[in-house]
N, C-alpha and C positions, 0 to 999 in steps of 0.2 A: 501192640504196635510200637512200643516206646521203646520195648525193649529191643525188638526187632532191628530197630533203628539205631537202636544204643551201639549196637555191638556185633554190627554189620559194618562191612568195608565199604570206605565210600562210593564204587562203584558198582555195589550191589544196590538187589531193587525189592521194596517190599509192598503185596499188593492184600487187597481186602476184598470179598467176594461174600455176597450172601446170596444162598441159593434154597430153592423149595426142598425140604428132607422128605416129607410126607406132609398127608391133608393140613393138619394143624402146628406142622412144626417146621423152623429153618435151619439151615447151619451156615455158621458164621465162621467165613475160617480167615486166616491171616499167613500169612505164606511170604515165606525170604529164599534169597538166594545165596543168605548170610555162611558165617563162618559154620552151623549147626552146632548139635549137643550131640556129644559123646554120647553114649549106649548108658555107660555106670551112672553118667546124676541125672538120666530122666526120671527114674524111678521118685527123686528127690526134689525136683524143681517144685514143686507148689508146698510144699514144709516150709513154716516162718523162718525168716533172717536166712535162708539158705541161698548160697553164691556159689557157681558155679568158679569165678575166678575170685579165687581168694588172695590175689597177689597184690591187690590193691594198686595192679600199675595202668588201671582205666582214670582216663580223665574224668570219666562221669561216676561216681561212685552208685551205692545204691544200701537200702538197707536190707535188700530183700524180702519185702512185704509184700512186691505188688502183684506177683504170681499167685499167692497165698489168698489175700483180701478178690482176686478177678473170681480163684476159684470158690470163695465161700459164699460171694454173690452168686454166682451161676448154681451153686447147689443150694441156696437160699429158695429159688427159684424153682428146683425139683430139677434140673435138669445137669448135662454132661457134659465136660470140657477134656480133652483129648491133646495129645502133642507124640509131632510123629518127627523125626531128624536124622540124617547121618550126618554125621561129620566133616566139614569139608563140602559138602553141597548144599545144605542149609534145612528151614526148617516148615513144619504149620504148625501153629495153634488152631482147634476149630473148636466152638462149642453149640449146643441147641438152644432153642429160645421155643416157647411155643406163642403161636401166633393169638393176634389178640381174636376176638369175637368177630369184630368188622372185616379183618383180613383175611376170613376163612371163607365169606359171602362172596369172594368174587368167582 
């Protein structure tokens, strides 16, 4: 979401949605209408200290940790985090959670 926000134009809009995947699992997705990512650094966004803009002319800096560290938690976890983007029309993050014990009862 941070990022999302980071590096989205201010009249873009970024929402958060968690929905049933299957019996025991949800997906969490995170969706802009931001600037998106180019085709060539998707492959690379979750690799340490990796930055898309390397020109250093963002007010908000970043060390590029925090894609790296979301993704080692979610595969800490057993599960998958996913990023889908073009260009120009912006972006989703989603990833899986599986649900806890009491959340499958209902």
């Amino acid at each position: 979401m941070v990022n999302s926000i980071k590096y989205s134009k201010e009249s873009s809009t970024t929402e958060v949605s968690i929905e049933d995947l299957v019996k025991n699992k949800i997906i969490v997705r995170v969706t802009d209408n931001g600037e998106g990512i180019e085709n060539q650094y998707i492959p690379r966004l979750f690799e340490r200290f990796y930055r898309v803009d390397k020109s250093g002319s963002r007010k908000e800096g970043g060390s590029g940790l925090g894609l790296a560290i979301v993704k080692h938690i979610i595969e800490a976890h057993k599960e998958k985090i996913y990023v889908e983007s073009v260009f120009g029309v912006g972006s989703e993050f989603s990833f899986t959670l599986e649900k806890t014990k009491e959340s499958t009862k209902v």
